[in-house]
N, C-alpha and C positions, 0 to 999 in steps of 0.2 A: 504494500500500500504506500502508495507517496504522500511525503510530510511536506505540506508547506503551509502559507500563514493562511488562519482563515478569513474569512471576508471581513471581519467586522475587528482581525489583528490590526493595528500599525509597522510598518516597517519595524521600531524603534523596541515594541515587543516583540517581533519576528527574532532580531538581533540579538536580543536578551533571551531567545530562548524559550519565550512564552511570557518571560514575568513583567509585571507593570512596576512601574518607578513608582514609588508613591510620593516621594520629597529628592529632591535632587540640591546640592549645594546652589546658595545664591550665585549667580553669573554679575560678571561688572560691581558696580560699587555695593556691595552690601551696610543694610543698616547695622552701625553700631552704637550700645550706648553702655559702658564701663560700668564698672562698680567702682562706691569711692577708692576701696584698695586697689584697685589697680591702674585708677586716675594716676594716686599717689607713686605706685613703680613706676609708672608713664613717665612722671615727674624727675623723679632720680635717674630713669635712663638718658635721656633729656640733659641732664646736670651732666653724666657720666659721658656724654655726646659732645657734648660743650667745652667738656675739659680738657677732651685728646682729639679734638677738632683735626690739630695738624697731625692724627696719623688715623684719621678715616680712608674707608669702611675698616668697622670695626664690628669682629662677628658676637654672636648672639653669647657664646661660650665668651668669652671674652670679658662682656658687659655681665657677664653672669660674675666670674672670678671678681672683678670691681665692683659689683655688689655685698658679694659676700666679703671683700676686706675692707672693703669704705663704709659700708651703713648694713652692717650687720644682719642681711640679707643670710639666709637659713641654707649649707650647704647639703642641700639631698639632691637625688635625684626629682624627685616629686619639686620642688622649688625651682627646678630647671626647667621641667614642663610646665611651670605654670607660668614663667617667665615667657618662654616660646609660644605659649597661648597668648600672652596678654598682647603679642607684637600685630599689631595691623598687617596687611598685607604688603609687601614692600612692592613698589613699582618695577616693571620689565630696566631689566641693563640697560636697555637706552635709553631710560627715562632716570636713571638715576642721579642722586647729586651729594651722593658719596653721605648722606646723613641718616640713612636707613641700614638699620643691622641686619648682616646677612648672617 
């Protein structure tokens, strides 16, 4: 018997296999709106951006270790992800201006 999509498939379930997307990640600018604590890490990384200006990009690991020895930022692994969560999406390379942690 031959498998293919049924009438009432979409391409994009055909391709999946049969299954439907039910939530897909936001495309283009997504909303965002912080929590004060992570306003606040915003803040310090910000500071920590400011301060070694003349040796950007500066990576995410990086700004993590100057966290944890300047303002007493918690060294886990768990603190690291939450670090790498709190960061916006950083602009495509040829949009960059060297002030986004890679």
């Amino acid at each position: 018997m031959k498998r293919g999509p049924s009438p009432t498939s979409t391409t994009a379930e055909h391709l999946l296999g049969g299954v439907q997307r039910v939530r897909t990640r936001v495309r283009g600018f997504a909303p965002w709106s912080p929590e004060k604590a992570t306003l606040a890490l915003l803040d310090q990384v910000q500071g920590i951006l400011d301060e070694y200006v003349d040796h950007l990009p500066l990576t995410i690991r990086q700004i993590f270790y100057r966290l944890v020895g300047a303002h007493d930022y918690e060294k886990t692994e768990r603190a690291y992800q939450r670090l790498v969560a709190s960061q916006p999406r950083p602009p495509r390379p040829h949009d960059s201006d060297g002030r986004h942690p890679r």
